[in-house]
N, C-alpha and C positions, 0 to 999 in steps of 0.2 A: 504494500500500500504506500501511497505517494500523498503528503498533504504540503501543500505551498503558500507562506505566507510571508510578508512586507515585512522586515524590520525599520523600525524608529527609535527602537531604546537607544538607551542611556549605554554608549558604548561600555563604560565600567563595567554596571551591572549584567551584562549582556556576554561581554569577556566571564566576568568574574562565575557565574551560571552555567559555562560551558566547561570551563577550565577546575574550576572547583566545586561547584556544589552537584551537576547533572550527573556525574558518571559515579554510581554506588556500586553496579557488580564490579568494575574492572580496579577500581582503588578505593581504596579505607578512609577517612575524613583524615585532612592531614593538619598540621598547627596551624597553617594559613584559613585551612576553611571554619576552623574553632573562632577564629579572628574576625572572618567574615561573618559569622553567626550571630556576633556579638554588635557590628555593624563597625568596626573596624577598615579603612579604606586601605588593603595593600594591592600590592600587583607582583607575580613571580616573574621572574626572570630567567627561571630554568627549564629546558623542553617539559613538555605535558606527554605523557605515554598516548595517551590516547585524541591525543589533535595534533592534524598535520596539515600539511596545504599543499593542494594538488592544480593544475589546469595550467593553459598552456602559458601563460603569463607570471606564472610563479618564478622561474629563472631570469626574467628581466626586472623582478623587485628584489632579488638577492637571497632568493629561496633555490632546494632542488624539487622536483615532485616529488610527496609524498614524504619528505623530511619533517618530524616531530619537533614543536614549534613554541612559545614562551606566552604567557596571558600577554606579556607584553607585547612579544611580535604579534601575535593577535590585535593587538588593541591599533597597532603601525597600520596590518593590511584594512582594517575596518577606518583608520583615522585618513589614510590616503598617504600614508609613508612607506617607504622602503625600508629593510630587513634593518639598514644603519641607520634610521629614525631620520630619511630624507625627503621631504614631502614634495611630491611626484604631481598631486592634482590634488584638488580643492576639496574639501571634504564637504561631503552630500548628507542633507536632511536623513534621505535616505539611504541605513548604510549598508542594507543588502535584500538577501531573501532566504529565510530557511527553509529547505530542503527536505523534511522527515523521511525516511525510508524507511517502512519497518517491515522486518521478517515477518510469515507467515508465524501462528503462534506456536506450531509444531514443531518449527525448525528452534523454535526461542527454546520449547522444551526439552530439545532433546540435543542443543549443542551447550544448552548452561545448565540443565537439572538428571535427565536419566542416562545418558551417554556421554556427556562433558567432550563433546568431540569438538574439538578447534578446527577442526577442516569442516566443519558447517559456520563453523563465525568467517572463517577465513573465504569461506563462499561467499557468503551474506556481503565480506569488504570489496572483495573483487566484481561483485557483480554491480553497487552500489559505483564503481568506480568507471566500471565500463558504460554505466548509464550515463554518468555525469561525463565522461567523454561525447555521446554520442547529442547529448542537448548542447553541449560546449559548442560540437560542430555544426547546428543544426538552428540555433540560439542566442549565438554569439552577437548581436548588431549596437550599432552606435546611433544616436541621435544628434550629429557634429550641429545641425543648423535647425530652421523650423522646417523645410523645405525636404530635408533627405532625411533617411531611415535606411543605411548599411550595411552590408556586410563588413563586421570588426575581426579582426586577431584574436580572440579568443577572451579568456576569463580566468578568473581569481578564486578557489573556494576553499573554506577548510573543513575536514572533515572530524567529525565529534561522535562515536560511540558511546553506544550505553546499553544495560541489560535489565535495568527495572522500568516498571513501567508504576503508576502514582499509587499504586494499592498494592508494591512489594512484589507483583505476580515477576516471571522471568518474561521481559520484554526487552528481546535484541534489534536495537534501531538506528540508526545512524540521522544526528544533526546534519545538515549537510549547509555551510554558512557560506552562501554564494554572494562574494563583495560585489559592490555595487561602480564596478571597474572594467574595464575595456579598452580596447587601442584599434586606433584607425589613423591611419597615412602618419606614423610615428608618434602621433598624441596619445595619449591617457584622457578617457574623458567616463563619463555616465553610465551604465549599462542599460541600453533599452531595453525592459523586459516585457511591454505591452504584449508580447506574443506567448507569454508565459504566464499571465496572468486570469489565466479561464478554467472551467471546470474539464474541461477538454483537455489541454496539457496533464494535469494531474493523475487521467484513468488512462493516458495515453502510455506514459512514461511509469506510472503503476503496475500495469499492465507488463510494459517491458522489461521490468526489472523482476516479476516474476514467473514471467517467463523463462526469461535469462537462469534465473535462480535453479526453477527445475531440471535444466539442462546439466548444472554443475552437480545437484543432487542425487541425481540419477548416475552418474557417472564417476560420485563416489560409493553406486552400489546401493542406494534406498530405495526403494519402490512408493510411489506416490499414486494420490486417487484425486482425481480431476473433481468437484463438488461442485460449483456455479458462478457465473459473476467474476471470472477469470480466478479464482480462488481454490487453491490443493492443499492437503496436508498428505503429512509421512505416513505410509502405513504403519511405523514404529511404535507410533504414541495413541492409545485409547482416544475415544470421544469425549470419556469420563474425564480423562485426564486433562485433555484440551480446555473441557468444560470449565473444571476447577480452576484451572491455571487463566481463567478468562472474568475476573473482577470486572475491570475498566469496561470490555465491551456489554457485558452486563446489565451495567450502568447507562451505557449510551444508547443502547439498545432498549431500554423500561422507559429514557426520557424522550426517546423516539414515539414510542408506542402513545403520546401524549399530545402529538400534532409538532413536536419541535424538532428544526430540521436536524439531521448528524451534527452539522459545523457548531450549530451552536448549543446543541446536547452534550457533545465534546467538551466546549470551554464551560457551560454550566458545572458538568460533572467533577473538572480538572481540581485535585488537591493540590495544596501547596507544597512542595517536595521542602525536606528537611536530610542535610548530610550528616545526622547526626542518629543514625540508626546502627544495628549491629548487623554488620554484612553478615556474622557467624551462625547471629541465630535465625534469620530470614534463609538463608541457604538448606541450615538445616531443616528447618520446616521444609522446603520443598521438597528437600529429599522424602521425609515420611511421607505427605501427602502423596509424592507420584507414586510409593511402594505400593499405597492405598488404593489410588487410581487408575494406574499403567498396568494391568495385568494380564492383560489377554495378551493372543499372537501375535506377531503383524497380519497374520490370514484373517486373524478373528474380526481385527478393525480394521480389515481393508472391505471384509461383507458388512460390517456395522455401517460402516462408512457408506459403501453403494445402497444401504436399503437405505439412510438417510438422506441422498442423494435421489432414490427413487420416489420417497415421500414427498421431498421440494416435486417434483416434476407433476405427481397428480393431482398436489394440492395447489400449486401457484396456479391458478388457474387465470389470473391476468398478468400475468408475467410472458412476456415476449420469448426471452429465452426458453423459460418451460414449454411451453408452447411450442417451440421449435423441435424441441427435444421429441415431443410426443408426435409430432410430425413425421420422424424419422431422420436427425442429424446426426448420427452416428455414422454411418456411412455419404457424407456430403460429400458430392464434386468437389473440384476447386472453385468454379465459380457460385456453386450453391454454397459453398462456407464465405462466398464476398456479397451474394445476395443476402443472408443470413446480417451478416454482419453491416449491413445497409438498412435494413430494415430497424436493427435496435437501433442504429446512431439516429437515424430520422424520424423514434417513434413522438420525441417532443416538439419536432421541425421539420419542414418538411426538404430545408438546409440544414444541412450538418460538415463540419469541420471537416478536414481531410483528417486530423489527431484522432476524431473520436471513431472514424468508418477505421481506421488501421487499429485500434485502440481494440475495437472489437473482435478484427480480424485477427489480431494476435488471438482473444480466446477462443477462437474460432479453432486454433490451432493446437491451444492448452487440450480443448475441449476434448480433440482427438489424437491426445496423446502425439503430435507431431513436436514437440519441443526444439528440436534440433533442427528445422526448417527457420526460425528465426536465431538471423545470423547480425542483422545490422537494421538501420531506421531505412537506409535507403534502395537496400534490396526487398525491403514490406512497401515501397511505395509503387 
């Protein structure tokens, strides 16, 4: 899943949140974040394990890709300076966009609680990485004058992990902090992001990123079940298990059922995170609880899984997709999986984005177990 939104803050507080207080599973609260709690103003100055900076403009502000990075060199790419605190362009109201990525919940459960397997975190980074290459190229534009709208040299972001989500559950997600920076004909200027800014981008590049994902999953030997709404989990992990380990959507999910849309059932629902928790005893509950809930095969919840999958199918009864499904898309042409996938993008308009027909098309292709057909943005168009 893909949500995208504007930052305004208060570069400190915004630094200080990423760098110290957001990431609970991967580090322990350190003397600076006790400091911060207290309201205390400092800044480190030593790499952060888990923030780096990536895209194609990081080697000409005095970064490499993907080099592990300081609140303060943070605070430089967000204030409009370079790595040596040299101010490059004029620093903007607005000083970027965050990025969320978050793993499917099964992969959270079973790379941080029942299998602790690093080669699904290390999926989750790579794939998250390969996405943000391919909007980098696809994205990238400058607004030099009132008159033009660019193709720019690329972009700035840094990339923030983490593995809780606000009610302690294992939620592996990636911040993804897209500076509000670009270059064209040797300048530093703005990053236009009007083209990034719609519901379309988000299920597009959602979409692609889990895709992407089950590709790499699969290929480390997990077997997955395609479920709806471009959405799979592992056959590894129970439903029970899923279920439990599922607080937050819960939550979003009871303040939906209420007339209130996701986006802001979301921020209604959202606690105030605190780094002042025991990673020890949070970890250990999860363990008990998944011994409690993880107990079938992977065969046993991979049938669990397909009759829950067959329940959505007879019971959405105004559901497009469903509908599709009972039609007989299981075996779709090519072109009946782009007719398919024309049909959901155009069921609110009778226009639709070219994001949201490919957006589709990719589950088109989830749907049917084709993962490995999606290779890049420009060979789906």
């Amino acid at each position: 899943m893909l949500n995208l939104t504007k930052l305004n803050n208060d570069i400190r507080k915004l630094t200080n949140y990423h760098t110290q207080s957001e990431n609970y599973y991967f580090k322990q609260a350190s003397s600076i974040d006790l400091l911060i709690e207290k309201g205390i103003d400092v800044i480190s100055s030593e790499p952060t394990e888990h923030v780096s900076i990536w895209g194609d403009l990081a080697a000409s502000l005095g970064y490499s890709a993907g080099q592990n990075i300081s609140q303060k060199e943070f605070e430089y790419l967000l204030d409009g300076k370079t790595a040596a605190g040299e101010r490059y362009v004029k620093r903007h109201k607005n000083s970027g966009y965050d990025l969320t990525f978050s793993a499917p919940k099964t992969i959270s459960i079973a790379g941080l609680v029942t299998e602790k397997n690093p080669d699904l975190v290390k999926a989750h980074d790579l794939t998250v990485q390969e996405t943000m290459q391919e909007i980098q190229k696809h994205y990238s534009y400058a607004h030099p004058n009132s008159r033009e709208h660019v193709k720019s040299d690329g972009m700035a972001w840094v990339s923030v992990r983490d593995g809780y989500s606000r009610e302690h559950d294992p939620h592996l997600h990636t911040h993804i902090i897209l500076t509000n920076i670009t270059k064209y004909n040797g300048k530093y200027m703005a990053l236009s992001a009007s083209k990034m800014m719609n519901r379309d981008f988000n299920k597009l590049w959602g979409a692609f990123y889990r895709a992407k994902m089950g590709q790499k999953v699969k290929e480390l030997g997990y077997d997955i079940t395609y479920m709806k709404d471009g959405e799979w989990r592992l056959d590894k992990v129970s439903l029970a298990c899923e279920k439990d380990f599922s607080i937050r959507s819960g939550q979003i999910k009871k303040e939906m059922q209420k007339g209130v849309s996701r986006k802001n059932a979301w921020r209604k629902t959202r606690k105030k995170k605190t780094n002042t928790v025991d990673k020890g005893l949070i970890t250990n509950d999860w363990m008990n609880r998944a011994e409690k809930t993880n107990t079938l095969t992977p065969l046993e919840n991979k049938k669990e899984a397909e009759t829950e999958r067959k329940r959505w199918i007879e019971e959405a009864e105004f559901n497009i997709e469903a509908l599709q499904e009972r039609e007989g898309r299981k075996n779709a042409t090519e072109q009946e999986r782009w007719l398919s996938a024309i049909e959901r993008a155009t069921q609110q308009s009778s226009l639709a984005r070219e994001e949201a027909v490919i957006g589709e098309y990719i589950k088109e292709l989830m749907a049917s177990d084709s993962y490995d057909q999606i290779v890049s943005f420009d060979q789906l168009k």
